[in-house]
VOBAKE-966675 format. One record per residue (C-alpha): x, y, z. Coordinates in steps of 0.25 Angstrom, whole numbers, plus 5000, padded with zeros to 4 digits. Example, Ala and Ser with C-alpha at 12.3 -4.5 7.8 and 13.67 -1.06 7.14 Angstrom:
BEGIN
<X 5049 Y 4982 Z 5031> .
<X 5055 Y 4996 Z 5029> .
END
This chain:
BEGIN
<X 5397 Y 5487 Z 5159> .
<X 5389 Y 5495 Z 5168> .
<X 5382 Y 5483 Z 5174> .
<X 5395 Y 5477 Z 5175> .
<X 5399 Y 5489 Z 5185> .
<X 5387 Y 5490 Z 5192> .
<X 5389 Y 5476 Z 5195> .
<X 5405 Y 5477 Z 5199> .
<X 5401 Y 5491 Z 5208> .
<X 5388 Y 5483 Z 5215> .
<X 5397 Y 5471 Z 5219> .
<X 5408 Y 5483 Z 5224> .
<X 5398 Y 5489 Z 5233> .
<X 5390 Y 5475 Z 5237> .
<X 5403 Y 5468 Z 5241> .
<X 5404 Y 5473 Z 5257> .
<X 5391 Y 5467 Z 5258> .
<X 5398 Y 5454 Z 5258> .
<X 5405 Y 5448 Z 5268> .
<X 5420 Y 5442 Z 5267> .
<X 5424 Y 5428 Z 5270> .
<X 5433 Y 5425 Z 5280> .
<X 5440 Y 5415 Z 5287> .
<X 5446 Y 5415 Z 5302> .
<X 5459 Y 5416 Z 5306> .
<X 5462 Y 5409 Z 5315> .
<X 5476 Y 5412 Z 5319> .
<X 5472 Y 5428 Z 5318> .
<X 5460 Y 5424 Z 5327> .
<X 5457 Y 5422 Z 5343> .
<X 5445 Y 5416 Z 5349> .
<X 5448 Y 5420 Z 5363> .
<X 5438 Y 5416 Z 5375> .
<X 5437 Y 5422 Z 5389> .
<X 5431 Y 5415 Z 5403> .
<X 5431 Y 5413 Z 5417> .
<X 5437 Y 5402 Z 5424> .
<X 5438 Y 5400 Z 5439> .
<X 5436 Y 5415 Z 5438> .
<X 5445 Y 5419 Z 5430> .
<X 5448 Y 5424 Z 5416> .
<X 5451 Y 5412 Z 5406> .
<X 5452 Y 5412 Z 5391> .
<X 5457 Y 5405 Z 5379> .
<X 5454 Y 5404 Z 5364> .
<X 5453 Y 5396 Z 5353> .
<X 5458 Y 5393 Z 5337> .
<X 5454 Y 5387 Z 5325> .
<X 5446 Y 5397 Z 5323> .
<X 5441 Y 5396 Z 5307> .
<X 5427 Y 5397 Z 5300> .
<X 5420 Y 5407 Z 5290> .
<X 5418 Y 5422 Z 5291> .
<X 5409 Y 5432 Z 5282> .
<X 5410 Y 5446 Z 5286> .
<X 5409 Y 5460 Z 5280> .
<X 5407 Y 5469 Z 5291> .
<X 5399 Y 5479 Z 5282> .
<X 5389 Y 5466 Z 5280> .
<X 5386 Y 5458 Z 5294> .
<X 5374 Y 5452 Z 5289> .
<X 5383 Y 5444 Z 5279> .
<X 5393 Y 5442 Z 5289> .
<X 5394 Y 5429 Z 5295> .
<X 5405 Y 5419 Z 5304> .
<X 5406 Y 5405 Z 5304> .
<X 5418 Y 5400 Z 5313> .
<X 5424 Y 5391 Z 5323> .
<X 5436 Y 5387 Z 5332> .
<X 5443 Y 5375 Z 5337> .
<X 5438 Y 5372 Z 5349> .
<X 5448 Y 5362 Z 5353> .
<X 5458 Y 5376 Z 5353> .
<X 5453 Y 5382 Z 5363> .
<X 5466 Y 5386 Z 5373> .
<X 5466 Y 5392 Z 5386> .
<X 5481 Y 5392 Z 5387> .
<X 5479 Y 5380 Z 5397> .
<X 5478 Y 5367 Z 5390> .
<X 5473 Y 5359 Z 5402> .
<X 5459 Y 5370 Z 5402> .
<X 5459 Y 5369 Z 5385> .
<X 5459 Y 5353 Z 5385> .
<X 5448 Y 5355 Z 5396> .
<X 5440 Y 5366 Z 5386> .
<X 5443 Y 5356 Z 5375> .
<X 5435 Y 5344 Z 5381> .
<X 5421 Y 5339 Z 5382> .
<X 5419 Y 5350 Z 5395> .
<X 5420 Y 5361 Z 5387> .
<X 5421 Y 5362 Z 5372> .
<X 5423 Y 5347 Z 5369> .
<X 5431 Y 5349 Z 5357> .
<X 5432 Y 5335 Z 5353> .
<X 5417 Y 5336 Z 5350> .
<X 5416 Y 5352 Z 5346> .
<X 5428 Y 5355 Z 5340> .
<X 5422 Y 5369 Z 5334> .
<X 5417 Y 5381 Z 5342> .
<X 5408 Y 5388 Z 5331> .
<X 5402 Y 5402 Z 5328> .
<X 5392 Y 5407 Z 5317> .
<X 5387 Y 5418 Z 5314> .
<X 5371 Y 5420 Z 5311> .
<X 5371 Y 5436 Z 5310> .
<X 5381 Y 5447 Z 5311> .
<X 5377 Y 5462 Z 5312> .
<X 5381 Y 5476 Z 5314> .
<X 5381 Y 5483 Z 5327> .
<X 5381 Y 5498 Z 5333> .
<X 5395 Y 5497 Z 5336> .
<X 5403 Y 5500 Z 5324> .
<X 5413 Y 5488 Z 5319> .
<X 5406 Y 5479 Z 5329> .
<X 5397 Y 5468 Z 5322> .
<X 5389 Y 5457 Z 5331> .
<X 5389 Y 5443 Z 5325> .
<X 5377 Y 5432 Z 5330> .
<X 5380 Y 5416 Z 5328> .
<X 5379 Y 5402 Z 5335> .
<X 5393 Y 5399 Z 5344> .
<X 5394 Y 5383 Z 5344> .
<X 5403 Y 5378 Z 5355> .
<X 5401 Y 5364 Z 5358> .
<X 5390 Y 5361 Z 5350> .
<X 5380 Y 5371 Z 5355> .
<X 5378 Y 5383 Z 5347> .
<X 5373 Y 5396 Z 5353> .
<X 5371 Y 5409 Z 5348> .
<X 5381 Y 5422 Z 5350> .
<X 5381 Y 5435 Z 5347> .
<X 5393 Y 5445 Z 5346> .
<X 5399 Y 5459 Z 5342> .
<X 5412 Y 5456 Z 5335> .
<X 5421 Y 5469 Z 5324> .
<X 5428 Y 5463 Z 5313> .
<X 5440 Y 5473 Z 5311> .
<X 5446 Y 5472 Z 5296> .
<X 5460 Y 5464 Z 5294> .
<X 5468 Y 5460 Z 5282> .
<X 5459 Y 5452 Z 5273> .
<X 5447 Y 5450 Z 5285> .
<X 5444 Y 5454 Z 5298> .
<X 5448 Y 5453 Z 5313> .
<X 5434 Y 5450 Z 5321> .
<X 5433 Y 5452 Z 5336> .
<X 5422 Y 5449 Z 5345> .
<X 5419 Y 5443 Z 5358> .
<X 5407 Y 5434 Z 5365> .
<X 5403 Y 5427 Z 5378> .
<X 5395 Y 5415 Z 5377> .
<X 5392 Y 5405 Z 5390> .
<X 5400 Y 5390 Z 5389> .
<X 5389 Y 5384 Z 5395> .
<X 5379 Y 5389 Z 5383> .
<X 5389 Y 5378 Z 5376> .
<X 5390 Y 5369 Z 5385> .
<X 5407 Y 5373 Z 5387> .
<X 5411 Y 5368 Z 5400> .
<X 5401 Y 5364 Z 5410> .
<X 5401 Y 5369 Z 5423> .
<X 5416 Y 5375 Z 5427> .
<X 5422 Y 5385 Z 5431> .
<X 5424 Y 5392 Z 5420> .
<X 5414 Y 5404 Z 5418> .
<X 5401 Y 5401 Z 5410> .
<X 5403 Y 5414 Z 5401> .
<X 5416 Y 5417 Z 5391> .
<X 5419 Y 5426 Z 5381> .
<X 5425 Y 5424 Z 5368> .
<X 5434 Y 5434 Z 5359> .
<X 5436 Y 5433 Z 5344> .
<X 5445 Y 5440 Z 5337> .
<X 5445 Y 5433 Z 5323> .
<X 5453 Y 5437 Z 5309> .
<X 5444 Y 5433 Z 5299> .
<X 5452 Y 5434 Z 5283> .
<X 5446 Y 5432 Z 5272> .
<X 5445 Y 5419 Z 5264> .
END
């Protein structure tokens, strides 16, 4: 009986060290992108936002994110410019249907609630590496992550030489539930 409790009490204790599964939402979620064009401020987003996460924010070594979005979604509110995102000139959807990110490495940081996440962006075949601080506040049955980047089009190979600006910055605020 008392091996019994012992073992009970050491999975009660262990069970923060592991992390959660959760799935996306995508309806709850906004991939939102910033950039200049002609000068100006232009955004858009995209959907179809869905993959796998593992997260306990009292474990980041066990944490990990595997996720994509529809390219082919991408809207700018103008459906002349998001046909033209949509084509070979930019992110050639027919070909690369998936913008994709995963993680290699989460860890802590000296801000407290702030993580940092490490991983390879694909966009358009090529995959680079990106690094980012990101919170993940608690929400019914998951969590609500928010973080930002900037990452250079041309590193892959998004758009050529136009007038839009080189550098963008893109914004997440993803609700993850669990599975």
């Amino acid at each position: 009986m008392k091996k019994t409790m012992v073992f009970i009490l050491g999975l009660f204790l262990t069970f923060p060290l592991f992390s959660q599964s959760l799935t996306p939402v995508d309806s709850a979620s906004e991939i939102t992108f910033k950039i200049k064009n002609l000068g100006f401020n232009t955004g858009g987003s995209f959907s179809g936002l869905a993959g796998t996460i593992n997260f306990n924010p009292d474990n980041p070594d066990g944490c990990n994110f595997d996720v994509h979005i529809d390219a082919n979604t991408i809207n700018t509110g103008v459906e002349m410019r998001d046909n033209h995102l949509r084509s070979d000139d930019y992110f050639d959807v027919r070909n690369y249907p998936q913008i994709r990110f995963v993680s290699v490495k989460v860890t802590g940081s000296k801000k407290n609630g702030t993580l940092f996440v490490s991983g390879k962006l694909t966009i358009k075949g090529t995959t680079k590496d990106i690094s980012f601080p990101f919170t993940a506040e608690p929400v019914k049955d998951g969590y609500l992550f928010n973080g930002e980047f900037k990452i250079n089009r041309r590193d892959f190979k998004v758009g050529g030489g136009s007038t839009v600006s080189d550098n963008l910055t893109v914004f997440l605020k993803v609700v993850a539930r669990k599975v």
